[in-house]
C-alpha angles and dihedrals in degrees: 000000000000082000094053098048093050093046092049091050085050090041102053091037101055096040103063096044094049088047092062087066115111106222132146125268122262122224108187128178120174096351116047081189097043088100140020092205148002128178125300104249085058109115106248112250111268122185101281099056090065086073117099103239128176089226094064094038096047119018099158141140111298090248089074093047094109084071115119124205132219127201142168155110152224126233128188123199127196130168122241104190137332136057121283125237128173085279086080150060103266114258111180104108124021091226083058087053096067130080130175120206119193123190132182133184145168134182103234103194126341097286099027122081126168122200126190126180126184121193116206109191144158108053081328090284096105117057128185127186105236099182139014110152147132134219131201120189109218097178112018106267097332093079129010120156125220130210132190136016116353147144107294107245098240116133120313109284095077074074099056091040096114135085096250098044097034106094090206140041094246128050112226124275101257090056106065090026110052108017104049091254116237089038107180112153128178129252147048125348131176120202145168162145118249111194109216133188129296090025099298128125142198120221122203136190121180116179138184109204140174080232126197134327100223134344103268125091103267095043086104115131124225118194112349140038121253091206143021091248118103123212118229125194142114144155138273119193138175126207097197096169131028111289096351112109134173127190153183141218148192141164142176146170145132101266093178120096083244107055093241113120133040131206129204144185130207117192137162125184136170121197122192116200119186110162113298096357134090144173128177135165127184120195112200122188127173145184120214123189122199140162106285082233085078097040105292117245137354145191129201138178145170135170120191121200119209138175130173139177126204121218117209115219113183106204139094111287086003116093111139152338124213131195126209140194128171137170117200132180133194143184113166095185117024090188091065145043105217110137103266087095115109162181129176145171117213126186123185141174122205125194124187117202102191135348111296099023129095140188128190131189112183128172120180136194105208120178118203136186111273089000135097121253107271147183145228137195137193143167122204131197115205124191115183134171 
């Protein structure tokens, strides 16, 4: 508690000071770091502009259309000090550190766009397909439906995920805790934007899933379903002033062989984006039921806090410096104590030489139950194209 107290004093200090400074909006696609600034009538970046899309790569006239891009990057892990847990990255052995995404993309015809992501990971022996989905747009923007294999709709840091998008080395704790991680999931999927009145706009996903196979982290499925249920679930956010978005999520489904138990997750998150400045938090709660044979029903639940500012530096091999700070919290099963319980406060700092390459340094404080307080470093090396 004595964390969280001191995280939520720094937290509610610094934001409002560095929200009193005047800069120009940001508008990011597939690169959050790609610019320090941009003019001021661009629209600030909100979650779904983090995605790589073939729209925003490649928006040209309909006779180039049978282009195909190609995306990706390389990203590199070691441990500066302090012991790993499944909180972590893992950092035993340098080959482990390295993983390798490739994504690939092409818009077909003018309403039709297909998206496909590989992750190759551990020491490049295990491979997973991320992504392999395709999106038709039925009215414009307002309504466009999406088949296959694609990022489950479930709060905003499924779209940061990434090395080059995540502002720090670890992802918070609810995320790989208490949502299985990487969650990706196959099936249908409608989503929008709604434009309302007075320039705002509500943004919509509803997805039809297989869903997962269990409650833990890698009880994500692949390629068939373990059950006849379907899960249903999705996101609705609102963006009401400029750069300033709230959201909601749920999700539900059987995830047993037998059709028997559901389980469901609740979450709510707001992100505010000026310039060079932004600030998110996510809160994630679910309910897990099980046979009282294996310990009955359970409930869980985490929020993180994180703000960050980039610095422009405007010479060579010098572009910018960004400056991180996050809270997270965690408790994967309220009924019990036993040590996976968690808070933790993480700072980092990023630099960016030149386009396409990333460092990260990141150091974090986590308290956990019978345990001293302890801490953790790591640095990260990140090529794109």
């Amino acid at each position: 508690m004595r964390l969280y107290n001191l995280f939520v004093l720094i937290f509610g200090v610094s934001l409002p000071i560095l929200c009193l400074a005047e800069e120009p909006a940001t508008k990011t696609v597939t690169d959050a770091s790609s610019s320090a600034t941009l003019p001021e009538k661009e629209t600030a970046a909100m979650p779904e502009d983090y995605l790589f899309n073939v729209e925003s790569i490649s928006d040209e006239p309909e006779a180039h259309w049978e282009k195909w891009e190609f995306h990706g990057f390389f990203e590199s892990i070691s441990p500066l000090h302090g012991r790993d847990d499944e909180s972590q990255q893992p950092s035993v052995k340098f080959l482990e550190e390295n993983e390798l995404t490739l994504w690939i993309g092409k818009r077909i015809t003018r309403n039709l766009s297909f998206t496909s992501e590989v992750e190759i990971v551990e020491g490049f022996q295990k491979y997973g397909l991320e992504i392999f989905e395709f999106d038709y747009e039925i009215v414009d923007k307002w309504l466009i439906f999406r088949a296959g294999k694609f990022k489950y709709p479930l709060g905003i840091e499924r779209f940061v995920e990434d090395g080059p998008l995540d502002k720090l080395v670890d992802r918070p704790l609810p995320s790989i805790r208490i949502i299985p991680g990487t969650y990706s999931d196959i099936g249908g999927m409608l989503h929008g934007t709604i434009p309302m009145p007075f320039d705002t706009k509500m943004k919509y996903e509803l997805a039809l899933t297989n869903g997962l196979e269990g409650p833990n982290h890698e009880d994500v499925q692949q390629l068939w379903d373990n059950n006849s249920n379907k899960t249903i679930g999705g996101r609705l956010g609102y963006e009401f002033l400029r750069g300033l978005e709230m959201g909601g999520s749920y999700s539900r489904g059987k995830y047993d062989e037998d059709n028997q138990y559901d389980i469901d997750f609740l979450a709510a998150d707001i992100q505010f984006k000026r310039g060079n400045l932004e600030a998110r938090g996510e809160y994630i709660t679910s309910h897990v039921e099980q046979a009282s044979s294996v310990g009955s029903d359970y409930n869980r639940n985490g929020y993180y806090l994180q703000t960050s500012y980039k610095y422009p530096v405007d010479i060579n091999y010098f572009r910018y410096v960004e400056g991180v700070l996050r809270f997270d919290s965690v408790d994967p099963n309220r009924n019990v104590t036993d040590g996976k319980e968690a808070d933790r406060v993480a700072f980092g700092i990023n630099y960016s030489p030149m386009e396409h390459v990333q460092f990260k340094f990141e150091h974090e404080v986590e308290n956990e139950p019978g345990e001293p307080v302890h801490g953790k470093s790591f640095v990260q090396a990140i090529f794109r194209w």
